[in-house]
C-alpha distance (Angstrom), angle and dihedral (degrees) to the residues before:
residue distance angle dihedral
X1 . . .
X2 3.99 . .
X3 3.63 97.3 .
X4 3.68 105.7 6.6
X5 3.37 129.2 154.7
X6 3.44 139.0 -174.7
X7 4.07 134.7 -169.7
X8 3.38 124.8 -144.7
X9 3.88 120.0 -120.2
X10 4.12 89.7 -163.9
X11 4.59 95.7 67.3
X12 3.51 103.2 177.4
X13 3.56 93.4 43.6
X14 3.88 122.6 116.8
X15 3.92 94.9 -155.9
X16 3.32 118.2 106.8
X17 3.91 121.3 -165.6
X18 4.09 125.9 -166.9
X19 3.85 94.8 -106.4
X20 4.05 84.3 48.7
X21 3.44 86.6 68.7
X22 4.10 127.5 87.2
X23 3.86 104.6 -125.0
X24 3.79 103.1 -143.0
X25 3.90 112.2 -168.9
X26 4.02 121.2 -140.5
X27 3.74 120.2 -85.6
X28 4.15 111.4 -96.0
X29 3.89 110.6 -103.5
X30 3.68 107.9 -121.3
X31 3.91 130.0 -128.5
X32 3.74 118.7 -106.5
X33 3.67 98.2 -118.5
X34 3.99 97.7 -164.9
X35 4.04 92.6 48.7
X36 4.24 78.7 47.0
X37 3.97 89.5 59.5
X38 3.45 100.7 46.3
X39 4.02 107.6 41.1
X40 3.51 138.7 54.1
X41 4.12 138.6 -156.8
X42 3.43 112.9 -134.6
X43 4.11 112.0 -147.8
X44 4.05 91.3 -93.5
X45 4.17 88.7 60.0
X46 3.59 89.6 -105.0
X47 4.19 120.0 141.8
X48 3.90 117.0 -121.1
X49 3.83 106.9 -163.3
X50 3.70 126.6 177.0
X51 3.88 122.2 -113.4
X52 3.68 131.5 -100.5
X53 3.41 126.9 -122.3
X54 4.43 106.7 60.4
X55 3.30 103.2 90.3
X56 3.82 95.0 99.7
X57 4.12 148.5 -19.3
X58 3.97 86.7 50.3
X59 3.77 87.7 150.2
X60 3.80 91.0 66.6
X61 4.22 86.7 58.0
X62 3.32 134.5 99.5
X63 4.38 109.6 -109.6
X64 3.91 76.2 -132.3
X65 4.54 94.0 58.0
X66 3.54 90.6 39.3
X67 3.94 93.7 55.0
X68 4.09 88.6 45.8
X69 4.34 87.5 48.2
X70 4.10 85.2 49.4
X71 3.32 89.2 67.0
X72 4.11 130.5 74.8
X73 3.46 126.0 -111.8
X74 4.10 138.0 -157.9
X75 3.56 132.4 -109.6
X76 3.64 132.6 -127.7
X77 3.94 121.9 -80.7
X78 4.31 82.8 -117.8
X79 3.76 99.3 46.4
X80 3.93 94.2 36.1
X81 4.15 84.9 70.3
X82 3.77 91.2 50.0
X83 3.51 97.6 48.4
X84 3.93 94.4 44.5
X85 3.75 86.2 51.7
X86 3.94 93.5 54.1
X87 3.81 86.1 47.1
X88 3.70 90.9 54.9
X89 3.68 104.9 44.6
X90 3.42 98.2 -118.5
């Protein structure tokens, strides 16, 4: 019924019934496109996230830190629903 309308053969009439009505369905939720670009689920639903911490003074790092920041991290059990849900629109 996604869409449906129906017109009434009574037109001066006040009464409205249920299939009288247009059914509008909600608007789709979007995706957030920047949280899109920057994560990824693995195969078990879980969020891979890169690290903080690279963006600059690299020089001043350890070759040892910057090989742990190339790599990606999880996300916690709470914030992994959240982000999943802004990923799916919903």
């Amino acid at each position: 019924m996604k869409g449906f309308s129906f017109v009434s053969p009574r037109k001066n009439s006040m009464e409205v019934t249920y299939l009288e009505m247009e059914v509008v369905s909600m608007p789709k939720l979007k995706t957030h496109k920047g949280l899109k670009k920057r994560i990824k689920i693995s195969a078990k639903g879980k969020v891979k996230r890169p690290k903080a911490g690279k963006g600059h003074l690299m020089s001043g790092k350890s070759g040892r830190r910057r090989a742990h920041l190339r790599k990606k991290t999880g996300v916690s059990s709470a914030f992994n629903k959240t982000m999943t849900r802004a990923l799916r629109g919903s």
